[in-house]
C-alpha positions, 0 to 999 in steps of 0.5 A: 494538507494542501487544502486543508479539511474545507476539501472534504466537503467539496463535492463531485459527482460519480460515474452513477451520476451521484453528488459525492463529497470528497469526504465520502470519497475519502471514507470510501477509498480508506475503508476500502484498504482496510479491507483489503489489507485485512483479508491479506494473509501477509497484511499488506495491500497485496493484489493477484489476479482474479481475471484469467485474461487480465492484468497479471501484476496490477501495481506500477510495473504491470507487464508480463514479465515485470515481476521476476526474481533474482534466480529468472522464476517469474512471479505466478500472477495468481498468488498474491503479492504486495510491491512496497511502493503501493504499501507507501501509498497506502499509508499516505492515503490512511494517514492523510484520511486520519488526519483530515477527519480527525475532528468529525470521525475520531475513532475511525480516524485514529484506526487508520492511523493505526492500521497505517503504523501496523502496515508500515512495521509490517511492511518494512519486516517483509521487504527489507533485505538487510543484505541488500540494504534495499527493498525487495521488489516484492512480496509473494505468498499463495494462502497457506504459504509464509510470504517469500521476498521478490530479490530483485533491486528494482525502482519500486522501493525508491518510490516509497521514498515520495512517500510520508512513509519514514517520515515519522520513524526515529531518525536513527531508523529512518537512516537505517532504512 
């Protein structure tokens, strides 16, 4: 927004040494989530490891120990897992797209609108521990499993809150939230 839609043509070239528009890139990085979030079981932009030797908690705390419940059990890096903090960017990412190529690419546009909708409705059921009246640190499943709560206070759902992600909700919600 800061820019305006005259970015998406501003261009940049890759790591293949390509000419790309920023336009491309946007199309490229949404369709990407999209993607993601649809082959999630939980239906949020989740992450687990692929790699044996490589980053067990690839979101913002990505250390070893990084992703521990309330009871000291160690979240295992090989199921997936969602923060709520990555959920927030995702939605600024697919609403910001949408409303960028509104204009030039409406029907997929307005699908990122909507898959943004759907991951924060969904989002905000999985990770809202009323209790709490706080965001758990994470959400967790293997492939079979329902996703289970991460009941940990961390800093990760504060984040959210530099996010666009409330800002459309009913007021009455948002303080809710």
């Amino acid at each position: 927004r800061r820019y305006g839609r005259s970015i998406l043509n501003e261009t940049y070239v890759d790591r293949a040494d390509a000419t790309r528009s920023v336009r491309d890139a946007v199309v490229a990085a949404n369709r990407w989530i999209e993607r993601r979030i649809s082959e999630s079981p939980m239906h949020l932009l989740d992450f687990h490891r692929k790699n044996p030797v490589g980053i067990e908690n690839q979101n913002w705390t990505d250390g070893k120990a990084s992703m521990i419940d309330v009871n000291g059990i160690v979240v295992d890096p090989k199921n997936r897992t969602a923060t709520p903090e990555v959920q927030a960017l995702a939605y600024d990412a697919l609403t910001e797209g949408g409303e960028l190529l509104r204009d030039t690419n409406p029907e997929e546009a307005n699908g990122w609108l909507h898959r943004a909708r759907t991951l924060r409705d969904n989002a905000l059921v999985l990770f809202w521990m009323e209790d709490e009246r706080y965001m758990a640190m994470a959400v967790t499943c293997r492939e079979s499993d329902a996703p289970r709560q991460v009941r940990t206070i961390a800093a990760l759902g504060a984040e959210m809150l530099d996010s666009h992600f409330f800002d459309d909700l009913a007021p009455q919600t948002q303080s809710h939230y």
